[in-house]
C-alpha positions as a Markdown table, in Angstrom:
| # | Residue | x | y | z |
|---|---|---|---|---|
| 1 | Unk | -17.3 | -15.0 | -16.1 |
| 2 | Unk | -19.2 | -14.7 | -19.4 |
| 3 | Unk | -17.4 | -14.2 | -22.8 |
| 4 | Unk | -20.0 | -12.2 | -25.3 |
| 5 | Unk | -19.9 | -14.9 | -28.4 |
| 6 | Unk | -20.9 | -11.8 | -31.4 |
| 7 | Unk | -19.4 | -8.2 | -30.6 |
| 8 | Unk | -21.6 | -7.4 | -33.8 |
| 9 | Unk | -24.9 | -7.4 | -32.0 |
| 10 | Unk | -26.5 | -4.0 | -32.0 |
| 11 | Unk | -24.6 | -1.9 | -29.4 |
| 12 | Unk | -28.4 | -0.5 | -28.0 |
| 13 | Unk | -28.5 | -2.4 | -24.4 |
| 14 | Unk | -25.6 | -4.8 | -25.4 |
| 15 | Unk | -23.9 | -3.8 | -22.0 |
| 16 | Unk | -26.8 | -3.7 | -20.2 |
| 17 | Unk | -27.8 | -7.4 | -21.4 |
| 18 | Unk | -24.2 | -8.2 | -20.4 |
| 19 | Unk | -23.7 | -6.2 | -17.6 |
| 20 | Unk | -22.7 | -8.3 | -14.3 |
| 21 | Unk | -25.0 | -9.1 | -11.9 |
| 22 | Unk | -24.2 | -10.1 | -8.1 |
| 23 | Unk | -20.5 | -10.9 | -7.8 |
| 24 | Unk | -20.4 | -12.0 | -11.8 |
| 25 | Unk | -18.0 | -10.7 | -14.0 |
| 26 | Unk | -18.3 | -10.3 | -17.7 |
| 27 | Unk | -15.7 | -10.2 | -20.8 |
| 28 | Unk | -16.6 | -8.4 | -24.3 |
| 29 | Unk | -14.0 | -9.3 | -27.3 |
| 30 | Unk | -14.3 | -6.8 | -30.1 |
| 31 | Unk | -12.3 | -7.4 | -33.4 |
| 32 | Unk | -11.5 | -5.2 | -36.2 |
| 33 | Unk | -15.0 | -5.9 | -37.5 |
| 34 | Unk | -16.4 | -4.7 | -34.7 |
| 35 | Unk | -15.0 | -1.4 | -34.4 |
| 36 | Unk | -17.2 | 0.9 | -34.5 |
| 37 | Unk | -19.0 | -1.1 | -32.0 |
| 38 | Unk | -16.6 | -0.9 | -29.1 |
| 39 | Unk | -16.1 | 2.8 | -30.4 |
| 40 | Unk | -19.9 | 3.5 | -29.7 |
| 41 | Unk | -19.5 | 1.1 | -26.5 |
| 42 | Unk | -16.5 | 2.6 | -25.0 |
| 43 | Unk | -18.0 | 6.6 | -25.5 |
| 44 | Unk | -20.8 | 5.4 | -23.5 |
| 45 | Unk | -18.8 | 4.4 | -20.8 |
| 46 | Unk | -16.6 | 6.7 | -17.9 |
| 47 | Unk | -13.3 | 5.4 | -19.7 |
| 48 | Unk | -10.0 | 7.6 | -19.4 |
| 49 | Unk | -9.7 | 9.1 | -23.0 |
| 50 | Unk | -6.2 | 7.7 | -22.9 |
| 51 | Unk | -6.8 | 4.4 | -22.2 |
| 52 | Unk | -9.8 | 4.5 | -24.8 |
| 53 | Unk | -7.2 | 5.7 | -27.2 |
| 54 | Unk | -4.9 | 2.7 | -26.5 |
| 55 | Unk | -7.3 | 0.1 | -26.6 |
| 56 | Unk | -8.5 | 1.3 | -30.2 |
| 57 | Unk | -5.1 | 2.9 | -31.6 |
| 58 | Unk | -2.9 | 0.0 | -29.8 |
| 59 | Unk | 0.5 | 0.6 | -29.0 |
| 60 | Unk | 4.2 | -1.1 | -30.6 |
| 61 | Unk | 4.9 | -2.8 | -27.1 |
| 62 | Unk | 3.7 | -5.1 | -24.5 |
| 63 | Unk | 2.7 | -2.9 | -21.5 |
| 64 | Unk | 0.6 | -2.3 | -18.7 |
| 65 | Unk | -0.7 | 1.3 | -17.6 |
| 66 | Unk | -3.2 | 2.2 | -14.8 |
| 67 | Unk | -6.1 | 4.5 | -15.1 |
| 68 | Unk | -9.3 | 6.1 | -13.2 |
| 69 | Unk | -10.6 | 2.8 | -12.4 |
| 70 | Unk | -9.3 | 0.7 | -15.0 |
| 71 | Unk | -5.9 | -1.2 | -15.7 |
| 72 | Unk | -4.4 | -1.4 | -19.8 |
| 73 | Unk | -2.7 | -4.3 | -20.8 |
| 74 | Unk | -1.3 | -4.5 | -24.3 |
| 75 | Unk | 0.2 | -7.9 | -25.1 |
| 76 | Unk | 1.5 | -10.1 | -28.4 |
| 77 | Unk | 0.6 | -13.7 | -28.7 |
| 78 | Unk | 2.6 | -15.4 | -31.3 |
| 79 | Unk | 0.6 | -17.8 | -33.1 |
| 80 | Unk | 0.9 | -21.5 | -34.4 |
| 81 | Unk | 1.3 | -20.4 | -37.4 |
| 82 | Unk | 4.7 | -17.6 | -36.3 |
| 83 | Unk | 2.9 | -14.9 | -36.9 |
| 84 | Unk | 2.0 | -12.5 | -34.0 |
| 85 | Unk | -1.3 | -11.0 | -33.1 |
| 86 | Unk | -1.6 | -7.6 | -31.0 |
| 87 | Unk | -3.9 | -8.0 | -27.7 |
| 88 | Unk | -5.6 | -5.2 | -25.8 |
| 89 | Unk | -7.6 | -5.2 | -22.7 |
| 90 | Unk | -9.0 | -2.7 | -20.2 |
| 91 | Unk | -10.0 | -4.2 | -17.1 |
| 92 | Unk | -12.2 | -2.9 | -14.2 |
| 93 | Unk | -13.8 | -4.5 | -11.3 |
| 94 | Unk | -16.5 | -6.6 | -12.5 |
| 95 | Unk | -15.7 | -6.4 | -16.7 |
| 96 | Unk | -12.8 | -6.8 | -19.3 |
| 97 | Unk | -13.5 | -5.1 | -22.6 |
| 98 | Unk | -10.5 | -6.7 | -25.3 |
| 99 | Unk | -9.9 | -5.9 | -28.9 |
| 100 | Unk | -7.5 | -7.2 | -31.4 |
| 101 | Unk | -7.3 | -6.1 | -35.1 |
């Protein structure tokens, strides 16, 4: 599995370049920064416009829904420092797609 290092690469071909090949899997992180990039990212994918709303608009508690293809996970990490962080995912066969504000 490959983790995309900089979400703020030009969107143009960024899934392409990172799409899986063979059995591979690959893992795109966005962060508030990136926004509009996984906006742009996620309208040129078949994503359910519910989970796309999740992933972008979050929601107040950890869950897991199931949809067309994908599965949405919403978790909270607490970190070193006490504070807690909010964690998306969407996860299909061969890719993950994650954001966190």
């Amino acid at each position: 599995m490959s983790i995309h290092p900089n979400p703020r690469l030009p969107l143009g071909g960024i899934y392409e370049r990172h799409a899986p090949a063979g059995g591979q899997s690959c893992w795109l992180h966005f962060t508030a920064a990136a926004k509009p990039d996984l906006e742009r990212l996620l309208s040129s994918l078949s994503i359910h416009p519910l989970a796309r709303k999740r992933l972008i608009g979050g929601t107040d508690i950890p869950l897991v829904d199931e949809y067309e293809g994908f599965l949405f996970v919403s978790l909270f990490i607490i970190r070193p420092s006490g504070r807690t962080a909010n964690i998306r995912l969407l996860a299909a066969e061969r890719h993950i797609i994650s954001y966190c504000r």
